[in-house]
C-alpha positions in Angstrom: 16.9 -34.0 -20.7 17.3 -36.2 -23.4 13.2 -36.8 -24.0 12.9 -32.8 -23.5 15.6 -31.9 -26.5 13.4 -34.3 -28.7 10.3 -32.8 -27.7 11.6 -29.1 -28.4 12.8 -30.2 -31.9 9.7 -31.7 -32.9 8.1 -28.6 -32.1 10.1 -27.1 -34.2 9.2 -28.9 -37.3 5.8 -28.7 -36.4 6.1 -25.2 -36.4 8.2 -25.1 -39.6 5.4 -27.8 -41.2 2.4 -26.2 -41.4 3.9 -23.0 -42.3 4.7 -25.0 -45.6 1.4 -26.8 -45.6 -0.3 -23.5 -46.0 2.1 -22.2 -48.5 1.5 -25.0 -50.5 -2.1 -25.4 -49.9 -1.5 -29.0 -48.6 -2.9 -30.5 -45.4 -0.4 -30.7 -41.9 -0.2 -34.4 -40.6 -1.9 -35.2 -37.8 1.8 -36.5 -35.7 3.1 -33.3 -36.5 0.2 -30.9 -35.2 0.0 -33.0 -32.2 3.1 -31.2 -30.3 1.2 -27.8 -30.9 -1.9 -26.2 -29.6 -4.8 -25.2 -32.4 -3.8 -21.7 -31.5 0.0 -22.3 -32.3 -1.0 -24.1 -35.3 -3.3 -21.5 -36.8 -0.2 -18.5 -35.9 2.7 -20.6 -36.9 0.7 -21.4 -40.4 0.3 -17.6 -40.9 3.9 -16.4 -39.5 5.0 -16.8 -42.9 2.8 -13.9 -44.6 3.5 -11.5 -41.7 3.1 -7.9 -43.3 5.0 -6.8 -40.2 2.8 -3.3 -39.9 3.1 -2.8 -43.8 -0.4 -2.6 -46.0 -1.1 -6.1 -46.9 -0.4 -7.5 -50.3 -2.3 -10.1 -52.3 0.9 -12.6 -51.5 -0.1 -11.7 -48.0 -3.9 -12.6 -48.1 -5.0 -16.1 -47.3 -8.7 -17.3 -47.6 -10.0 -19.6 -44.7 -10.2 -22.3 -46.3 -6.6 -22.4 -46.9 -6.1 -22.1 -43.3 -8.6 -24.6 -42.7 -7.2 -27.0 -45.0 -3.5 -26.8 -43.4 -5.1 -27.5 -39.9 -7.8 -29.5 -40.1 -6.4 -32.9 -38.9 -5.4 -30.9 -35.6 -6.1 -33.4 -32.8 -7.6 -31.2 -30.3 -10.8 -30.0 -33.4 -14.4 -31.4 -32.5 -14.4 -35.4 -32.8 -16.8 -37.0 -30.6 -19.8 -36.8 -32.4 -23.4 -38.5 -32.2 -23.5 -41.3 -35.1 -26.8 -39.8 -36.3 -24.7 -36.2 -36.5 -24.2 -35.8 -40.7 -20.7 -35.5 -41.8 -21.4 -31.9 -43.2 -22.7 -30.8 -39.7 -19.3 -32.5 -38.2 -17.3 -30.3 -40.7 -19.3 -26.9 -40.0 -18.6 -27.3 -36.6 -14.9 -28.1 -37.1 -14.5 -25.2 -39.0 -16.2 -22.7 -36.4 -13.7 -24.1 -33.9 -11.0 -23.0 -36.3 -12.5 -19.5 -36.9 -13.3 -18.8 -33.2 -8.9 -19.8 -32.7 -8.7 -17.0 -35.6 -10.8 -14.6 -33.8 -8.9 -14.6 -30.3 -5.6 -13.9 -32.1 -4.8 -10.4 -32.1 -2.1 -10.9 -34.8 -5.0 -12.1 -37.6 -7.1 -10.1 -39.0 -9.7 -10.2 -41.9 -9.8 -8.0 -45.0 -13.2 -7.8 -46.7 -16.8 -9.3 -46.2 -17.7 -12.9 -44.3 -18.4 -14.6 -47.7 -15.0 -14.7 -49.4 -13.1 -13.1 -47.1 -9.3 -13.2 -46.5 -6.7 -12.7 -43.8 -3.5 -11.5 -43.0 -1.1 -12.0 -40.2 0.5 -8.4 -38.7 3.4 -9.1 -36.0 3.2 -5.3 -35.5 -0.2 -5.5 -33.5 1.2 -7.3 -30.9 5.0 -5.8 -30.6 3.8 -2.9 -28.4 1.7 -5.0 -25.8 4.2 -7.8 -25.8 7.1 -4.7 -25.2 4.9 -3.3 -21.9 3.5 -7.0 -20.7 6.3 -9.1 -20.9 8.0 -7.2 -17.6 5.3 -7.0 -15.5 4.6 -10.7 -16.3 8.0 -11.3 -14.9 7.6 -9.2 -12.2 4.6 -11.2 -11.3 6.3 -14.4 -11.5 9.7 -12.9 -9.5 7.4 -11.6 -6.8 5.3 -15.0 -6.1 7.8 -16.1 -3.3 10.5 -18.8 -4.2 8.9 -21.8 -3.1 5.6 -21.6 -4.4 4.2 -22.7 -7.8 2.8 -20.1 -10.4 1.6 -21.3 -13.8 -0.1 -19.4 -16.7 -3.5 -19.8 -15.0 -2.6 -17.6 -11.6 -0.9 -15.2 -14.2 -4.0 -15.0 -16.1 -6.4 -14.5 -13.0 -3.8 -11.5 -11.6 -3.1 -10.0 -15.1 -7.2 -10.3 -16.0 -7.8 -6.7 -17.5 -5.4 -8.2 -20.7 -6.1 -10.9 -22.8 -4.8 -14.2 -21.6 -3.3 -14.7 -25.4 -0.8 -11.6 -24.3 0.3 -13.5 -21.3 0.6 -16.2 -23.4 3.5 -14.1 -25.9 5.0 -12.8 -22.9 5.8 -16.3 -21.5 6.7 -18.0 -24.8 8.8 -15.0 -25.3 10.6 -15.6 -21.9 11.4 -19.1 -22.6 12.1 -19.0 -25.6 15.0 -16.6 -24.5 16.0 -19.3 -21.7 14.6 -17.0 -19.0 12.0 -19.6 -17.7 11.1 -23.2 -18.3 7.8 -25.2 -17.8 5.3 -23.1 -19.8 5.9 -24.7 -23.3 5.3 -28.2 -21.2 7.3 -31.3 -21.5 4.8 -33.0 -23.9 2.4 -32.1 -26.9 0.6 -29.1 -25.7 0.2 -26.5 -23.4 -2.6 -27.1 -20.7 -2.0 -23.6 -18.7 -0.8 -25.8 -15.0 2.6 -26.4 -16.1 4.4 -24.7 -13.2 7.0 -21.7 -14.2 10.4 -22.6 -13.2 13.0 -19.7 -13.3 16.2 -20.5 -15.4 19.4 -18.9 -14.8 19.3 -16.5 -17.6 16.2 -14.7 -15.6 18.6 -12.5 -14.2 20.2 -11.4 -17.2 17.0 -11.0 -19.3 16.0 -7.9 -20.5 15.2 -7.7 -24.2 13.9 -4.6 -24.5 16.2 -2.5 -22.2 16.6 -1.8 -18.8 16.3 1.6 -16.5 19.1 3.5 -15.4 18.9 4.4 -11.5 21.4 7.2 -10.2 22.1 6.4 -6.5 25.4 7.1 -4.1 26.8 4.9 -1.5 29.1 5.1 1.2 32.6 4.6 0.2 32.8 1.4 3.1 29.6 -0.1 1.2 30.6 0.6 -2.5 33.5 -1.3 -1.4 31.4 -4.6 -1.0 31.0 -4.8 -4.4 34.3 -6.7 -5.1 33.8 -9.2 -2.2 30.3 -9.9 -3.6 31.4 -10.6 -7.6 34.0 -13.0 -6.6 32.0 -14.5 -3.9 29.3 -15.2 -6.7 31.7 -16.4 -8.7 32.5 -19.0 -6.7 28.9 -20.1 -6.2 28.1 -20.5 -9.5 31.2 -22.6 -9.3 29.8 -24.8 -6.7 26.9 -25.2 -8.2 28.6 -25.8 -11.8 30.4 -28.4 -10.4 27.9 -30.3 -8.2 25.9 -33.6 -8.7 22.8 -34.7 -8.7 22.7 -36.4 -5.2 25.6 -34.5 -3.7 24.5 -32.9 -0.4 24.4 -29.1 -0.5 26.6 -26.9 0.9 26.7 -24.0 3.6 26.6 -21.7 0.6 24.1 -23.6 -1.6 21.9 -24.1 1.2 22.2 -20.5 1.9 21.1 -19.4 -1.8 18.3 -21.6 -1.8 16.9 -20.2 1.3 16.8 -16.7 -0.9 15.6 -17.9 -3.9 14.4 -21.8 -3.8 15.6 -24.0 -6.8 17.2 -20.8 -8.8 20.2 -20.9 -10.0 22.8 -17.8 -9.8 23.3 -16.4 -12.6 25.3 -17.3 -15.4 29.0 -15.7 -16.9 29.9 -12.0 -15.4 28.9 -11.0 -12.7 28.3 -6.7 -13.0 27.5 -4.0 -10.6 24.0 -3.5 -11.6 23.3 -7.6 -11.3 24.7 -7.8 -8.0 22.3 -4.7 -6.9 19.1 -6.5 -9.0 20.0 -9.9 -7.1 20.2 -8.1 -3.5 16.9 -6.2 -4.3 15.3 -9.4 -4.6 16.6 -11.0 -1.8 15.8 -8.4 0.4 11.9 -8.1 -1.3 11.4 -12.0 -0.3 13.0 -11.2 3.3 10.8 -8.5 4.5 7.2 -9.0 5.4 5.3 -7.8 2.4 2.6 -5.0 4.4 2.1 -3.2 1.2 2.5 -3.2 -2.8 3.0 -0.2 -4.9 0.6 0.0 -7.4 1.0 1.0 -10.8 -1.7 1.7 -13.7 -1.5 -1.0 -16.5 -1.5 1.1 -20.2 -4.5 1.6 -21.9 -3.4 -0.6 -24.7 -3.0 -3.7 -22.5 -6.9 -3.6 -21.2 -8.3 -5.4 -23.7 -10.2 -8.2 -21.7 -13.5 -7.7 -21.2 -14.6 -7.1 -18.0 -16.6 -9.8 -16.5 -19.7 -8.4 -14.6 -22.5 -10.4 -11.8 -25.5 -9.8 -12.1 -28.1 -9.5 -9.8 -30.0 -12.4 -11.3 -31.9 -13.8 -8.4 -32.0 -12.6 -4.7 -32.3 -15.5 -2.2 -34.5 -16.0 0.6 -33.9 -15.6 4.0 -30.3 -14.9 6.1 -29.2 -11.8 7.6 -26.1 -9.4 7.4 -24.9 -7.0 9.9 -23.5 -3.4 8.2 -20.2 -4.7 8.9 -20.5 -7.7 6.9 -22.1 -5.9 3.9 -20.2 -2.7 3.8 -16.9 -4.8 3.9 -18.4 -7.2 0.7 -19.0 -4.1 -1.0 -16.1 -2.2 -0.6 -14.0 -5.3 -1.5 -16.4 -6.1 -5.2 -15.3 -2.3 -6.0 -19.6 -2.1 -6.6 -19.3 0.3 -9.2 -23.6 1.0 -10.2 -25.4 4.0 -10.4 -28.5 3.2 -8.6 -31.7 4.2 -9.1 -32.9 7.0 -6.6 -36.2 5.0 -6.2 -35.4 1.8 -5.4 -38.1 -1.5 -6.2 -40.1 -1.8 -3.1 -39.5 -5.5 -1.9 -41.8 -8.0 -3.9 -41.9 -5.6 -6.9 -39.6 -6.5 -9.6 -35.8 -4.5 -10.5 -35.5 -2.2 -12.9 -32.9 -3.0 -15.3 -30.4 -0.3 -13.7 -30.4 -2.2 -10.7 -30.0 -5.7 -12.3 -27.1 -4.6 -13.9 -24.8 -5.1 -11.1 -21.3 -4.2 -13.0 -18.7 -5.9 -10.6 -15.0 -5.2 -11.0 -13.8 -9.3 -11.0 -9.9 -8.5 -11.5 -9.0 -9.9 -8.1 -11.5 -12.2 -8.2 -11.7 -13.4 -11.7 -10.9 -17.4 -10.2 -14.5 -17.4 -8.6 -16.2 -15.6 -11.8 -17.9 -19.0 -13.1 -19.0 -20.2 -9.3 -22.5 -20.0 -9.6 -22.7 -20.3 -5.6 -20.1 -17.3 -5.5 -22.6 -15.4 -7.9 -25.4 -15.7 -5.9 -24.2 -14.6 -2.4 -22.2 -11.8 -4.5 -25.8 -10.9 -6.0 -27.5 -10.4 -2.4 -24.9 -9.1 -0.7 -24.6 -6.5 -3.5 -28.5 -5.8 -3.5 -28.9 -5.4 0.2 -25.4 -3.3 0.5 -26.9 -0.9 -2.1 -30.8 -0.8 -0.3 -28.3 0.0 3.5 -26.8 2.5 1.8 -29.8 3.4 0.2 -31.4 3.8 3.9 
């Protein structure tokens, strides 16, 4: 706990250090960028000039070699390089990992013309997306069931139409607001397989409001609602009052069965908390058949959709209808085809090499070159069935 409070406060002056570095034009030290990423180095050197949706100023305007200069000693920046490799080649490339960290942030962006160009940083870009992400990123991380492990990679692969940078707020935000615990990491850096723990204050966080639901009860149900406060209440003393070692009670081992190593919450326990935490309970207790499905806003889509193409069609192996219609149908094959297809032997037109593929639920096998190729025939020879 100890080692986890140091590394947390040397973040912190990490963060707080190369804000000043940039201020002053000076360089950050090497030990202090070490407990941030290059991407929390470059945002938490610009924080400072946030225009916060206001035009930008010329206090506001930094030039990249300013950013460069406050960065540069980052530990994670091109280093290995061929001892016949000049040392202005080694700083180019440097640099263009620093611009392409610049790029991917939604929050920078750049005033004026490549040569001599400045930037600005604008909290306001990201407000709304972080306002409509962060809930479904905690939805995604309440449904995953108790006992299993999620991390920012399996959020990324079921969240794909955003950009993983927004998943990336969205989590920060959480722990930063003692919701969850993991993501940040227990060392230097974030590497995307810490697993998300849920904290006690998950139940109790909602920073940007929460929805009001009109519903009756019985009058011998509403009357639970006593037994159940002060029944939590003395959980949470149970579990306030335990040790590490101490063998669980009926009741602990009762609250673990429903939601694995999550605490109850924390201080009063309210009407509308008791109904959340029963909701919950009873989502992880019946066999999930079916999922509601709900259209992500427009402003969130802002990955780019990654596509297959039909790049080579292998030799040999047969499919029955079954087989091909079920590939297709699960790929979402979303190509207008050409109404005369290539005879065999003649080569595709570009239409049919296109191959646009929906990969949002199956973004993980996107760079399986394997995958590609059997996605690539089955495709084709789905499309030449149909075709028939």
């Amino acid at each position: 706990m100890v080692d986890k409070a140091q590394n947390m406060g040397a973040k912190a002056m990490a963060r707080k250090a190369v804000g000043l570095a940039l201020k002053s034009k000076t360089q950050t030290t090497r030990k202090h960028l070490s407990h941030l990423t290059s991407r929390e180095a470059v945002e938490y050197a610009m924080r400072p000039m946030d225009v916060s949706g206001a035009p930008p100023t010329e206090e506001h305007l930094v030039r990249f070699d300013t950013i460069w200069n406050a960065v540069r000693n980052h530990p994670t920046l091109p280093r290995n390089f061929s001892t016949k490799t000049s040392k202005a080649v080694r700083r180019r490339r440097k640099k263009d990992a620093v611009r392409r960290v610049i790029k991917a942030n939604p929050r920078l962006k750049r005033q004026g013309a490549t040569k001599g160009a400045r930037y600005f940083y604008d909290s306001s870009l990201a407000s709304e997306k972080l306002k409509l992400l962060t809930p479904i990123v905690l939805g995604e991380i309440m449904r995953t069931p108790f006992i299993n492990e999620i991390n920012f990679e399996d959020l990324c692969q079921r969240l794909s139409y955003t950009d993983p940078a927004n998943v990336a707020d969205a989590l920060s935000n959480m722990e930063e607001n003692a919701a969850i615990d993991g993501y940040l990491g227990e060392g230097t850096s974030t590497t995307g397989d810490e697993k998300i723990r849920l904290k006690p204050g998950i139940w109790k966080y909602h920073p940007f409001g929460k929805e009001t639901y009109n519903f009756t009860l019985s009058e011998h149900t509403s009357d639970i609602f006593a037994d159940l406060a002060l029944n939590m209440f003395y959980l949470q003393a149970e579990f306030d009052n335990a040790s590490p070692g101490d063998e669980l009670s009926e009741n602990q081992s009762k609250w673990f069965d429903m939601f694995g190593a999550t605490a109850p919450p924390e201080g009063m326990i309210s009407k509308s908390l008791i109904v959340e935490v029963a909701l919950w309970n009873l989502y992880h207790s019946l066999p999930r058949m079916a999922r509601a499905r709900s259209t992500a806003p427009d402003v969130l889509r802002d990955a780019p959709l990654q596509t297959v193409s039909v790049e080579a069609v292998m030799d040999g192996g047969e499919f029955t209808n079954t087989e091909i219609e079920a590939v297709g149908a699960a790929l979402s094959v979303n190509q207008s085809v050409d109404k005369t297809l290539a005879e065999e032997g003649e080569p595709l037109s570009e239409i049919d090499q296109s191959g646009g593929v929906d990969q949002s639920a199956l973004k993980a096998l996107a760079d399986d070159k394997d995958f590609k190729d059997l996605v690539a025939k089955l495709t084709l020879t789905y499309l030449k069935e149909r075709k028939d």
